[in-house]
DRENNURO-62437 format. One record per residue (C-alpha): residue number from 1; residue in three letters; x, y, z. Coordinates in Angstrom, 2 decimals, always signed. Last residue first. Example, Ala and Ser with C-alpha at 12.3 -4.5 7.8 and 13.67 -1.06 7.14 Angstrom:
DRENNURO-62437
@i->2	aa->SER	X->+13.67	Y->-1.06	Z->+7.14
@i->1	aa->ALA	X->+12.30	Y->-4.50	Z->+7.80
//
This chain:
DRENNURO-62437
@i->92	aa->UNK	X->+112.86	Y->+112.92	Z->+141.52
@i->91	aa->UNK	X->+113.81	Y->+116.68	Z->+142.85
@i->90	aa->UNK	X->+116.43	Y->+117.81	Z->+140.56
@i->89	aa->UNK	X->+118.99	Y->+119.78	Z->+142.34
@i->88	aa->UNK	X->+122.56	Y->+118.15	Z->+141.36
@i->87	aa->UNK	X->+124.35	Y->+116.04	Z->+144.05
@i->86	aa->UNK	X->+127.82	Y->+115.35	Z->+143.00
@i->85	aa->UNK	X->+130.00	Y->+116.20	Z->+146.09
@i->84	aa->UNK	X->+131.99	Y->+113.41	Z->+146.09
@i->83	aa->UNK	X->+131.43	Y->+110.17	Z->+148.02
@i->82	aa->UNK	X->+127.76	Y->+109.10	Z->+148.55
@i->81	aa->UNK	X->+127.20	Y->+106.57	Z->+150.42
@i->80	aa->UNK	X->+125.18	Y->+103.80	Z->+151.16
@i->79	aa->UNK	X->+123.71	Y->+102.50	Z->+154.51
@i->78	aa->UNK	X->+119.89	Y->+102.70	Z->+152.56
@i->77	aa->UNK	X->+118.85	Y->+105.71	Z->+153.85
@i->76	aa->UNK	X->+121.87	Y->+107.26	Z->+152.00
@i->75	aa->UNK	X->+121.55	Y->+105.94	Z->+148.84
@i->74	aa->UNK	X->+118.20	Y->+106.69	Z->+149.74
@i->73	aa->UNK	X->+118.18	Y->+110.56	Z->+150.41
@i->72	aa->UNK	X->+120.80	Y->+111.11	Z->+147.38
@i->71	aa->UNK	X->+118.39	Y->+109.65	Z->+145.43
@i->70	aa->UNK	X->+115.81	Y->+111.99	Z->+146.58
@i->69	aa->UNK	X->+118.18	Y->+115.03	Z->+146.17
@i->68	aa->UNK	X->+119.06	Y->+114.09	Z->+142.24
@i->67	aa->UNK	X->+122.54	Y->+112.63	Z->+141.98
@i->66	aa->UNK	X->+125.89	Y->+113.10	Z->+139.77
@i->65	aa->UNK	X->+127.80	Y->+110.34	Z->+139.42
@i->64	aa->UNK	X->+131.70	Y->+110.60	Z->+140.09
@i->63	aa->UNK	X->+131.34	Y->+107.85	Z->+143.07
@i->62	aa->UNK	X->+127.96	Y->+105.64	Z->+144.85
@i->61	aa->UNK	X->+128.95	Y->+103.31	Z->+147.48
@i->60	aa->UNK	X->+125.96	Y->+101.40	Z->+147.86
@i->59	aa->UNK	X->+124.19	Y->+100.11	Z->+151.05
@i->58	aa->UNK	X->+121.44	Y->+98.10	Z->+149.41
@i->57	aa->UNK	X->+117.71	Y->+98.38	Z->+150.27
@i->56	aa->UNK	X->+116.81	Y->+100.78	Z->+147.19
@i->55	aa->UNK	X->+113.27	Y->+101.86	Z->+145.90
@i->54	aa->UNK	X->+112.29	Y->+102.78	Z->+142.58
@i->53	aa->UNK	X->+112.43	Y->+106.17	Z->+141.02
@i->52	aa->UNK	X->+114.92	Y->+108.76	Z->+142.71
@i->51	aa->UNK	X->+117.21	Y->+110.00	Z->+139.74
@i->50	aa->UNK	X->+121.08	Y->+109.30	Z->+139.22
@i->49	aa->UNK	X->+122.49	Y->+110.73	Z->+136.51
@i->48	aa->UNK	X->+125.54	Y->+109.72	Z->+134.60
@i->47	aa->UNK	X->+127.93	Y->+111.77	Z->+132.69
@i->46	aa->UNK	X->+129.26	Y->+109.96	Z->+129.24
@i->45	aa->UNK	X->+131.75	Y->+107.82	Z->+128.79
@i->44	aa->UNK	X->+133.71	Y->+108.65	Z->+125.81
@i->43	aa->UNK	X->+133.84	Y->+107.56	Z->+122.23
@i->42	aa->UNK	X->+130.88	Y->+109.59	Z->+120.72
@i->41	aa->UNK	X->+128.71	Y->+108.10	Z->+123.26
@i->40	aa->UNK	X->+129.68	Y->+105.34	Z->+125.75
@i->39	aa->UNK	X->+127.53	Y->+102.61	Z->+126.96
@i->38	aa->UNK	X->+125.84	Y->+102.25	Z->+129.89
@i->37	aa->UNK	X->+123.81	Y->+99.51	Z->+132.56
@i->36	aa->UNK	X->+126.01	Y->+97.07	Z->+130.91
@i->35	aa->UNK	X->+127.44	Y->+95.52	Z->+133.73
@i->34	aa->UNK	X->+130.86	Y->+96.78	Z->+132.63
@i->33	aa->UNK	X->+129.12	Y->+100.32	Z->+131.49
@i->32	aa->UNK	X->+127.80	Y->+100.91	Z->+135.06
@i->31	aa->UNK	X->+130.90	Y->+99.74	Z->+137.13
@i->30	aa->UNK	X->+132.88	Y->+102.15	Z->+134.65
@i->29	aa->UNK	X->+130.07	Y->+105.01	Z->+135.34
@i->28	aa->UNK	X->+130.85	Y->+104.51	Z->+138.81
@i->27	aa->UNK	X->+128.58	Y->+102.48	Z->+141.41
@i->26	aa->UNK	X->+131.08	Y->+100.78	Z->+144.10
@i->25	aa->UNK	X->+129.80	Y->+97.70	Z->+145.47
@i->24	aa->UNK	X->+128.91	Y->+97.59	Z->+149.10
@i->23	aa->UNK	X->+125.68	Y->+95.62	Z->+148.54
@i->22	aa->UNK	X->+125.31	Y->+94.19	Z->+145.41
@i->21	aa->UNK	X->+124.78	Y->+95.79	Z->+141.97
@i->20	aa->UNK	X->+122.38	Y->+94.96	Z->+138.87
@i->19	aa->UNK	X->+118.76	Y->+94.93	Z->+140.47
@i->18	aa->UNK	X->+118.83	Y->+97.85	Z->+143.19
@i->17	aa->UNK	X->+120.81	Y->+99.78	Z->+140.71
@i->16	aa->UNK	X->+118.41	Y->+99.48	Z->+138.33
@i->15	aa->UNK	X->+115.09	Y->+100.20	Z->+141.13
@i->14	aa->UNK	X->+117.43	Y->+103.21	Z->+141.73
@i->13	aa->UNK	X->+117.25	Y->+105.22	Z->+138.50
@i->12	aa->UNK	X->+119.46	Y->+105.94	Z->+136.15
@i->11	aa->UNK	X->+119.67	Y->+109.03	Z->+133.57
@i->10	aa->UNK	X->+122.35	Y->+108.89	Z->+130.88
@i->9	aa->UNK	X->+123.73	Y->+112.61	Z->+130.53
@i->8	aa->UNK	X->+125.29	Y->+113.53	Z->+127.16
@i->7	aa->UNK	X->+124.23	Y->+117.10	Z->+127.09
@i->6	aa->UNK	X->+122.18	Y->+117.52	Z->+123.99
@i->5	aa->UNK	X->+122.14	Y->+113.43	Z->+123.77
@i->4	aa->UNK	X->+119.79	Y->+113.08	Z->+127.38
@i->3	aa->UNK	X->+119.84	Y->+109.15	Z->+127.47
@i->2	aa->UNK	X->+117.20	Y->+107.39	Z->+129.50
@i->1	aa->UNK	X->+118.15	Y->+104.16	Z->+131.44
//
């Protein structure tokens, strides 16, 4: 986890989610904070970014995160999906 304070973004990559969540299970920045992944700033739950690094085998439902293109590519190589339009364009 890597915390961007100027704009409150907490970066994520896939080899934690691969670790902390089962398949099928919903990845949302509560499902984050309750397994600890996060932690709010200032009071509030900050934005959370998913980047690329690691590799993921688990089909995860993945909601109100935003999402560079190559995690977007394995969430969704993986049987996961994606289910707002959050994908941002950082390629990692």
């Amino acid at each position: 986890m890597i915390l961007n304070a100027a704009f409150q973004v907490v970066i994520v990559n896939l080899d934690i989610l691969e670790k902390k969540f089962n398949s099928e299970e919903k990845v949302t920045p509560e499902t984050l904070s309750e397994k600890g992944i996060v932690g709010k700033i200032r009071g509030e739950m900050p934005k959370i970014k998913i980047l690329g690094d690691g590799k993921l085998t688990k089909a995860l439902i993945v909601e109100n995160c935003l999402t560079s293109k190559k995690a977007k590519e394995a969430i969704e190589k993986a049987g996961g999906k994606i289910t707002a339009k959050t994908t941002s364009h950082v390629d990692r």
